[in-house]
Residue, then its C-alpha position, 0 to 999 in steps of 0.5 A: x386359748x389362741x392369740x387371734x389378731x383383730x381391727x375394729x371397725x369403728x376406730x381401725x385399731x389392729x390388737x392381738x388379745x388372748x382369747x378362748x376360741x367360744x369368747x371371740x365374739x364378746x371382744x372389745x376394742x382397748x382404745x374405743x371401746x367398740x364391740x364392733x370388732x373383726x378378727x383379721x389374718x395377718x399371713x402369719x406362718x406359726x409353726x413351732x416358733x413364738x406365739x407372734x409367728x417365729x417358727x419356719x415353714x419351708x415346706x409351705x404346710x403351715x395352713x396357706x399362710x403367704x407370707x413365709x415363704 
């Protein structure tokens, strides 16, 4: 199970759902409803902290997140 980052395509709505990593494509979006939905990167460095990106990657070996540095 991963928390995987998302936007629909139809309404624009980014949402975080907790997924099985073979379930990512029956995901639906909670405002509209859409299947029409992409998974997103959000440059989040998780490398130890909480699930929404609390750890600390002073080496830069976090995967080649950019944004934690």
């Amino acid at each position: 199970m991963a928390l995987i980052d998302f936007r629909c395509d139809n309404c624009g709505e980014k949402f975080e759902e907790i997924v099985k990593l073979s379930n990512r494509e029956s995901i639906k979006c909670p405002k509209c409803g859409s299947n029409e939905v992409k998974q997103v990167f959000e440059g989040r460095c998780n490398t130890g902290g909480s699930a929404k990106g609390g750890g600390s990657c002073s080496s830069g070996s976090c995967g080649g997140c950019s944004g934690c540095h």
